[in-house]
N, C-alpha and C positions, 0 to 999 in steps of 0.2 A: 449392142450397147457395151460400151466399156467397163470393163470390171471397177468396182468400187476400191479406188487407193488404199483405202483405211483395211482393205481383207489382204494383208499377206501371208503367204505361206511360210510356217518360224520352221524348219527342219533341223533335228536335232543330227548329231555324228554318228554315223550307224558306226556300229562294233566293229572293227575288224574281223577279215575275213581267218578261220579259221582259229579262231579265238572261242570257241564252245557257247557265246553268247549272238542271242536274236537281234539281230538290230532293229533299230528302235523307230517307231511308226511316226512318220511326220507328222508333228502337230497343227490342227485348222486354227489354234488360236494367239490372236493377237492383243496386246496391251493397247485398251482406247486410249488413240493421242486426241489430247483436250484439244477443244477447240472456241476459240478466242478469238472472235472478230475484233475486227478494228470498228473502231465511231466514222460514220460516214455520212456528210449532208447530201441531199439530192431529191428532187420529186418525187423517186419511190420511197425515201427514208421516208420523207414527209408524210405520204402515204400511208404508210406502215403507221407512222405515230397516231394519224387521227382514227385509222381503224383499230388500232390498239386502246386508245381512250373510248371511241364511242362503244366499240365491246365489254369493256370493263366498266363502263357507267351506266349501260343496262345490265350488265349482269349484277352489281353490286346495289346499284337504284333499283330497278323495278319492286321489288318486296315492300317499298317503303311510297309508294304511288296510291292513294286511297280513290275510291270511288264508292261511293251514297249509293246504295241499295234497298236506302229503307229500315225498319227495326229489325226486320224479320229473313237478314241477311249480312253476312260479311262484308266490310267494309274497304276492304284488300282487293286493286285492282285485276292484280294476278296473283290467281290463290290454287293452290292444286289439292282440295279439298278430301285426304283420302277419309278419314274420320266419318264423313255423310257422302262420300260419293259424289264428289262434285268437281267441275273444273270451272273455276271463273276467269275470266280473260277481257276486262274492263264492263261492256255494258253485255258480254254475251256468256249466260251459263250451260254448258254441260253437263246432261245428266248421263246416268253410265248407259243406259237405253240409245243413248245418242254418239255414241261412243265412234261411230261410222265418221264423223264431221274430225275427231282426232286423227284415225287412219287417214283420213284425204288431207290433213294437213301434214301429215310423213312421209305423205306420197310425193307431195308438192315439194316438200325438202328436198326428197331423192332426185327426182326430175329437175330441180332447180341447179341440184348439183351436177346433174350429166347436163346442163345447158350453160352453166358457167365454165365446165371442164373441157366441153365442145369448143367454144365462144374463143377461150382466152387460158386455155391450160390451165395447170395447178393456182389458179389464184386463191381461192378457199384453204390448202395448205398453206400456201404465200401470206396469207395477212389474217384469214378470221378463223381457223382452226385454235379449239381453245388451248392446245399444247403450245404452239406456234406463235399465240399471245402471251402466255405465260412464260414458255422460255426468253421469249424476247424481253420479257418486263427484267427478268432476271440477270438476262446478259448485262441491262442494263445498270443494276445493284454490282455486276461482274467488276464494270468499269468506275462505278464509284467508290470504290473501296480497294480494288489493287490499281487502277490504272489501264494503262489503254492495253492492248494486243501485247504486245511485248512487254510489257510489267508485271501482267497475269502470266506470262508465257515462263517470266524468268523468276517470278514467285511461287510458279509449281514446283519447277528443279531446284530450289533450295531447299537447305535443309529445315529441319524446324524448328524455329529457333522465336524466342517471344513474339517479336515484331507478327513473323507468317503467324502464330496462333491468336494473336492479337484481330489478325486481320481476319482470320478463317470465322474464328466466333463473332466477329461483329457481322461479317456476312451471312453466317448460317443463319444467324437469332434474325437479320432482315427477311432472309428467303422463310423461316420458319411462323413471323409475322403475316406475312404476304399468305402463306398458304392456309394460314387457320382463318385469317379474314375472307380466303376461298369456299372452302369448309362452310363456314361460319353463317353466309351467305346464302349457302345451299338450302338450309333448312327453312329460310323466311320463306322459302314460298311454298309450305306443306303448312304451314300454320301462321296465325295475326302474327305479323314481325315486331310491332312493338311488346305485344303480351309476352312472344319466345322470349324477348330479349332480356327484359326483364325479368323471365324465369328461370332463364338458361343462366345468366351472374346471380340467383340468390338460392342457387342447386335445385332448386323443384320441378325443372323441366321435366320431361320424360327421357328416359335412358337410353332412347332410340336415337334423340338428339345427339345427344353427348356423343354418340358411339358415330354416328353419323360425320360428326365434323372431326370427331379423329380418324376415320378413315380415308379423308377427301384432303385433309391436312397435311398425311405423312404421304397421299399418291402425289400432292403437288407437289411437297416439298422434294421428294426424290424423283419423279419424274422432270419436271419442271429448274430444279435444281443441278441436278448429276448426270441422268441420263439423256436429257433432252434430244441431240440431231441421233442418237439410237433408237427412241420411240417411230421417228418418222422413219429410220432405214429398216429398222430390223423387226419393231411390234407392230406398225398401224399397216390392216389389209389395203389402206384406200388408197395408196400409191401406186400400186400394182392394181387396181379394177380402171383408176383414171391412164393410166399409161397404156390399156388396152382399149382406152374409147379417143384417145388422139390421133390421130389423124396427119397428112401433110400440110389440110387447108388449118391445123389449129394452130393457134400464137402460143408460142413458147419462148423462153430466154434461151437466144443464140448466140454464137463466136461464130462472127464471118471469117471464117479460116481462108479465105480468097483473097481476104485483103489482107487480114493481119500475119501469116504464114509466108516465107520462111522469118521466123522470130530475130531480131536483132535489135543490139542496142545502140542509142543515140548516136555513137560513135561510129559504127559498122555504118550505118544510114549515111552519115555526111560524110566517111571513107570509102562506100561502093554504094553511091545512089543507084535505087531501082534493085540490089539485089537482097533488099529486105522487105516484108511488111510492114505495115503497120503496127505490130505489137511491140510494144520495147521488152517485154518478160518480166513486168514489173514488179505481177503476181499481187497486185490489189484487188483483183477479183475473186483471187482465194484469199484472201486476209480479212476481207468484210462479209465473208459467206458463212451464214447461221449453221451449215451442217458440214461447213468444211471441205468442197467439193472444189476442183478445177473446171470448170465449166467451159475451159477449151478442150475439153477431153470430150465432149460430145453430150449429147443427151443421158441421163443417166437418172437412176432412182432418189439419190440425194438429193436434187436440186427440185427446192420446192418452188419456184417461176418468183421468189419473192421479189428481184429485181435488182440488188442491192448490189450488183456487180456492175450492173449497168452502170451507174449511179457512179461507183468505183473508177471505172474504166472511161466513163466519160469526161470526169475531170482529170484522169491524166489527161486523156488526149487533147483536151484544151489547155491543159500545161505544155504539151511538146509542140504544138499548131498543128495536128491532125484533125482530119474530119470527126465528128464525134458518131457514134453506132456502131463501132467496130465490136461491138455485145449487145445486142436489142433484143426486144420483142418482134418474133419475125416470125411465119411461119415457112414450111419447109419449102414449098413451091414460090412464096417470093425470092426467099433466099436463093434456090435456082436461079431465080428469072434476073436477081443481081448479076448473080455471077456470071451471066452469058451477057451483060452488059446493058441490060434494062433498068428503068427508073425505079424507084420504092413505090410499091402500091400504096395507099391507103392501108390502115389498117381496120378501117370500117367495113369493107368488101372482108375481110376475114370473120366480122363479129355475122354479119347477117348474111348469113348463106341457107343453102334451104336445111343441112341438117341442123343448125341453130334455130329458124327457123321451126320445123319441126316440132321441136322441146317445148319450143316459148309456146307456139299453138295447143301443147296436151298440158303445159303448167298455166295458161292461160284458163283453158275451157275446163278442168278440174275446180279452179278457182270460183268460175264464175258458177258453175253448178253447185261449189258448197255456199255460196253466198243465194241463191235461189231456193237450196232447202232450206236455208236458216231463217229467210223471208216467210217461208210458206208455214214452215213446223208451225204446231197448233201448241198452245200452252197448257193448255190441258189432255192428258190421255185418259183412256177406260182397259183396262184389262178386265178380264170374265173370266171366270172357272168353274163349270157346269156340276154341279155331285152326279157321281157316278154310280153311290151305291147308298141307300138306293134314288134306282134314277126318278122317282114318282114316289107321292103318298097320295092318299085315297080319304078324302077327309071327310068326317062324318053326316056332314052336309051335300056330299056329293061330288063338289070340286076336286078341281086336283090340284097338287101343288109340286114346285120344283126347287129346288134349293138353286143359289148361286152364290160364289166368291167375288165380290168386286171391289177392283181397287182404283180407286179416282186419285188420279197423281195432278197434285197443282204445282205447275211449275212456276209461277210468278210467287215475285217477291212479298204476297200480299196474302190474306186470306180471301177466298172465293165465296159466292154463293152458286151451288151448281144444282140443275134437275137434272134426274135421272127417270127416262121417259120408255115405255115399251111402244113398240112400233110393228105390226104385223102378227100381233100375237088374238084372237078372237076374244074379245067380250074379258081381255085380262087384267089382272090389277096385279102390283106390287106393294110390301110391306119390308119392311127391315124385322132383323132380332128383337129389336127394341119396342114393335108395338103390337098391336093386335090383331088378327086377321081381318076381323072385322072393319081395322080403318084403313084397308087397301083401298089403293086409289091408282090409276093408271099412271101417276109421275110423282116422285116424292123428290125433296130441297134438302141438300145439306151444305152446310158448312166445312169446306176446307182447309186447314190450318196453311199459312204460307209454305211455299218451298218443301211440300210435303204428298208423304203418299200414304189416303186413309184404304184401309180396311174394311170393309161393311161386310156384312152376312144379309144377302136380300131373298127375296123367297116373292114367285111370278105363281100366278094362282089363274084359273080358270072355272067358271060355273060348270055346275053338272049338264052334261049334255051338250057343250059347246067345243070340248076333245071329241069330234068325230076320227082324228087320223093318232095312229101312231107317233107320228114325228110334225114339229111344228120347225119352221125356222122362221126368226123374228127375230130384229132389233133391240140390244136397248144403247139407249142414245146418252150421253153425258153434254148439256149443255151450259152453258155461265146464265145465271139468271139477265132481265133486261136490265140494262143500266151497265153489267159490265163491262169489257174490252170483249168483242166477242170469242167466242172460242166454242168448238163443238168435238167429240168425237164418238162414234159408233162401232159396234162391237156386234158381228152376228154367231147367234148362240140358237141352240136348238130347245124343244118342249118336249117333255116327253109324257105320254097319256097312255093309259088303257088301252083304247081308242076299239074300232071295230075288227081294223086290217093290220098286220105286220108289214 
């Protein structure tokens, strides 16, 4: 891989020889030359632009999308509930017990991402990475306020004088805009977005807020602002894990070096036809590259497949009447297969192959298994917690009795009615704290508060003489009374007695 242009070696004058002094250690560091694309139309621009909007119109919309849950629920389609432990995601909630159905949908991102990175190279860097959205919106503010490539380019080397600070503050206070409504954003979805919002402009919000969107503010602003195509070279790991899963068979943006090599211009071309390329050296392919790369120089870490050179280089070449694709999406082994003087494959045979393939099958069957538990989950759960000490009382009447913890979690939006039944337990009844022993009855009814998890202290009794064993194990069942939506769950728990035998 070609070394990155942008790393040169600055070596300072070593001392002379014989001079009492150490000469002096080459320095690894170099001044970032800014980098200022030019404006460029073309069906990847285009591209770029509608995935640039439809990402920043979910990310900025979703918070303010309602959906009816009822009294007894948030009304926020997507809400990340840390306050009660909840995650809502339109009509489906998680509770933290459920927490497994979040994993499987991080897994499904990962996977998604080694099937798109397979598929068709860094296109996730190229267009939906939110640094890569962000930077891009900004490049865009770049060129409406100094102007194109070269007016930015010769407004940095000036010196500083009204006009450039005129110009710097109106851009900064835009990119600083942009980043707090970043920020800003962030928080609607931990809390009701119109309540925050409200709270957040008359100071009463919580301090977490506040602190929240000045931190997400000043990472856009300067990320997104100043250091942008260096997040992707030099901070983000995921350039280097996706450049170790490419392949020959994957699409990447290429320079047919076969055609366009040895480089000459218009003139050399209609002075010694056939001893040029196709390339004129026009260098529009680095003038419109978001991180500044020559991408005739080979594959390299800089170039995030966004395409924009394409785009570049193809309208020259339909300015000079060349073939157009002399920079595509190509992968390694067609590009071979040109150059030994074969047709363009398809570029469909590159998406579906068996290691694409592959991925679609395990982000497929991932998918369709959390949509299968999410069908099956019960809405109601039973947890049990047996007393352990002591594990039996001996009650004056002969019986025995056993203490329990139980916690019935109603997970609908609604209040419940649920019984709570013993099952395998001999001639047994249950009572709760709250009543008498005397009105034990094999199944008792309570009421559960919506979207809620009660507590009870219940107590499982046995007549005298019907603990013949040490250890019982027996059911209790949590069901929805008749008439609800149904739902059941059960819980095996042990007895403990006197009994004859250990």
């Amino acid at each position: 891989m070609p070394a990155d242009p942008k790393l040169k070696l600055v070596a300072s004058t070593p001392a002379p020889q014989g001079g009492g002094g150490a000469p002096h250690e080459p320095s690894l560091y170099a001044r970032r030359e800014p980098v200022c694309p030019s404006k460029i139309d073309g069906r990847f621009r285009r591209f770029k632009w509608a995935v640039m909007a439809f990402c920043l119109a979910v990310y900025w919309g979703t918070p303010w999308l309602r959906w009816d849950r009822g009294p007894w629920a948030p009304h926020q389609a997507v809400l990340i509930d840390l306050a009660h432990r909840r995650f809502y995601m339109f009509g489906i909630e998680i509770w933290p017990h459920e927490f497994y159905f979040v994993a499987g949908l991080l897994i499904m991102a990962g996977i998604g991402l080694f099937l798109v990175t397979s598929a068709v190279g860094r296109a996730w860097c190229g267009y939906a990475c939110p640094q890569t959205v962000w930077t891009d919106l900004f490049q865009h503010v770049d060129r409406l306020i100094d102007g194109d490539r070269n007016a930015q380019l010769a407004l940095d080397r000036a010196p500083w004088t009204a006009r450039k600070v005129t110009k710097r503050v109106a851009k900064w206070a835009i990119f600083l805009g942009l980043s707090f409504a970043t920020g800003g954003a962030w928080i609607f979805y931990f809390a009701d977005a119109p309540t925050l919002q409200r709270e957040f402009w008359t100071g009463t919000a919580p301090g977490v807020a506040y602190g929240c969107v000045a931190v997400l503010t000043f990472t856009t602003f300067w990320l997104g602002g100043f250091m942008r195509e260096q997040v992707c070279v030099y901070m983000c790991p995921w350039p280097r894990i996706q450049s170790a899963m490419l392949d020959e068979k994957s699409l990447i943006v290429t320079y047919k070096d076969w055609r366009g090599e040895p480089r000459g211009s218009l003139k050399q071309a209609k002075r010694l036809p056939g001893a040029v390329g196709d390339c004129i050296d026009c260098k529009q392919c680095v003038a419109v590259c978001p991180t500044g790369i020559d991408i005739r120089e080979g594959a390299q870490i800089g170039c995030i497949t966004c395409g924009l050179c394409i785009d570049a280089c193809d309208r020259v070449m339909g300015q000079v009447g060349r073939a157009r694709g002399l920079i595509d999406y190509c992968t390694l082994d067609d590009a071979e297969h040109e150059r030994q003087g074969g047709a363009a494959k398809p570029l469909i045979r590159a998406i579906f192959r068996p290691r694409t393939l592959v991925y679609l099958g395990l982000w497929g069957g991932i998918g369709l298994a959390l949509l299968f538990m999410l069908g099956q989950r019960t809405r109601l759960d039973l947890s049990v917690a047996r007393d352990r000490n002591p594990e039996f009382v001996q009650l004056s009447n002969g019986s025995v009795r056993n203490g329990f913890t139980v916690k019935l979690r109603n997970m609908e939006d609604r209040p419940r009615q649920v019984v709570l039944s013993l099952d395998g337990l001999p001639q047994g009844a249950i009572y709760s704290d709250e009543m008498d022993a005397a009105a034990a009855r094999p199944a008792l009814g309570f009421t559960v508060p919506a979207d809620t998890t009660q507590r009870l202290r219940i107590y499982a009794v046995v007549p005298s003489g019907a603990a013949q064993e040490r250890h019982f194990t027996f059911r209790l069942t949590a069901q929805a009374r008749p008439g609800e939506q149904p739902a059941q769950d059960a819980v095996k728990t042990e007895f403990s007695a006197p009994g004859d035998t250990d």
